[in-house]
N, C-alpha and C positions, 0 to 999 in steps of 0.2 A: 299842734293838732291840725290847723290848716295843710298846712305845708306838707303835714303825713299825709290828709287826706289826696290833696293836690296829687301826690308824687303815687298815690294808690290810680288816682282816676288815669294819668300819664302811665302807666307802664299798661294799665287799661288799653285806652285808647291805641297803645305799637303796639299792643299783640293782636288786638282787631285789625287794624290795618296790614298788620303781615299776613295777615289770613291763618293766624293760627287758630287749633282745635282747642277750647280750656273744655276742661270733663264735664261742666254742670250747663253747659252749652247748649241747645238742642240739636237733635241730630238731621242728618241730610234728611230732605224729604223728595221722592221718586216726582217726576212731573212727568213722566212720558206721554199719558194720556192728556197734557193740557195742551192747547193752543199757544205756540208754532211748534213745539217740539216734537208733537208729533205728526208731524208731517215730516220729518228727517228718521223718524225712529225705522230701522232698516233700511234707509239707505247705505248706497255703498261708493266712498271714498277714494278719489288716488292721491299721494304727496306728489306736491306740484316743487314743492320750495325744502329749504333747510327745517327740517323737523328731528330733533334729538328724544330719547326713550329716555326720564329719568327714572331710576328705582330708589325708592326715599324708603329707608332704614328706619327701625327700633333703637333708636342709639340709644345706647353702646354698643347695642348689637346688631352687628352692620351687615351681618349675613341676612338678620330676619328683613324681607321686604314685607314693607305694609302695602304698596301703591305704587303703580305706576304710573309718569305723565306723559303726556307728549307736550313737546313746547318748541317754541322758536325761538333764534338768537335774539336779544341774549337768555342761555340758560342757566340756572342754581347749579354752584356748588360749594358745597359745603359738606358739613361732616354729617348730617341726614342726607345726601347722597349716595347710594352705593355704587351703582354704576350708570356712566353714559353710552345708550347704545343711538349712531346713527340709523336713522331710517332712507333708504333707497329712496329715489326720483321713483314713482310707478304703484308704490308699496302701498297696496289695496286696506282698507280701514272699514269696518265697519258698523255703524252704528246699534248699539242694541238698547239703550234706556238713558232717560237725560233728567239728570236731580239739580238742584237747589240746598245754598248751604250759606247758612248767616255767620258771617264776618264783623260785627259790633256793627257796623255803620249801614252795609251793606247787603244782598244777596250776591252770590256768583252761582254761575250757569254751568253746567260740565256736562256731557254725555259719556257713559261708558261703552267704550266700543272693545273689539276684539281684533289684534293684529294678524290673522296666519301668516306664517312663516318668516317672522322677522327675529325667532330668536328670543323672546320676552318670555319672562317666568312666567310659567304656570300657573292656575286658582290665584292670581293675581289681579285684582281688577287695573284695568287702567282707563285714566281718564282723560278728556280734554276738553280743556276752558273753551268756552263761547260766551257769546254776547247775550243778551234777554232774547234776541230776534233767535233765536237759535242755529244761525248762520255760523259755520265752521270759518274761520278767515280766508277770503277767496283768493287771500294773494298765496297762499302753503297749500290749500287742500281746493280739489275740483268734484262734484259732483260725476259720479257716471252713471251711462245705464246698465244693467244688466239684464240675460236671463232668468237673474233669480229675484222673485218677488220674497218679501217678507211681509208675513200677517203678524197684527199684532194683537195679542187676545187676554183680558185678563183672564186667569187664573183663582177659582171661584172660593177655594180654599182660604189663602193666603193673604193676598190680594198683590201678589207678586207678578212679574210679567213677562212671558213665554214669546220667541219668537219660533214661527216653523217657516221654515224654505219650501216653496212651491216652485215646480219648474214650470215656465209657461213657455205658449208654442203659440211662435210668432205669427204664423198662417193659421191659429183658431179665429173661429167667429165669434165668440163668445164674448 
């Protein structure tokens, strides 16, 4: 009876440690409006470093993508991999909402951002790991500035959370 229970706690303890999802789990919860995160929430990204796109499969069905990631060397693969797509030196990122997800031991930090034009499936979220500080790793990803600001507003419905793109002008006074 030990030793069953023992060997229940150990397969316990590696599936939190791999960061796997078990169903009765609770589920991610949004932080964008909390301290530091949202102060990155709309900003916008360049890849500085080696950044790979993984698409992580329904297996056995390896067509269905659930999730994309961004990640650095080294990355996954395995048979939840669908495919790897390189990301370009340049390749603009940008941030739109940053959640929280308990791993048995742990929380991990991730933002969902949205890639244009690199090629990634569609109605796909894709995400990428960060630290509690909500710092993207400065050695792969570099802050830029842009013309385009993001407001970020909750949405009074739902309580979901809407970005709009404002053009600003650089010679306003305001």
């Amino acid at each position: 009876m030990t030793l069953t229970t023992l060997g229940l706690i150990g397969v316990v303890i590696i599936i939190g440690l791999g960061g796997y999802q078990i169903p009765f789990w609770p589920s991610d919860t949004e932080v964008s409006l909390e301290k530091p995160f949202s102060n990155f929430i709309g900003r916008e990204l360049h890849v500085m470093g080696d950044v790979t796109a993984l698409t992580w499969n329904d297996f056995p069905d390896k067509e269905k993508i659930l999730v994309v990631s961004l990640t650095s060397p080294p990355a996954a693969s395995n048979r939840f991999v669908s495919h790897r797509i390189p990301l370009q030196q340049g390749q603009r990122v940008l941030i739109q909402s940053a959640w929280k997800s308990f791993s048995l031991i742990e929380f991990t930090y991730y933002y969902q951002v949205s890639v244009p034009g690199a090629g990634l499936p569609e109605g796909i979220p894709i995400n990428l790991k960060i630290g509690s500080d909500g710092i993207p790793n400065p050695l792969v990803y570099d802050f830029i500035q842009s013309n385009n600001s993001f407001q970020l507003t909750p949405a009074q419905s739902d309580r979901s959370l809407t970005l709009t793109a404002t053009e600003l002008n650089p010679f306003d006074d305001d």
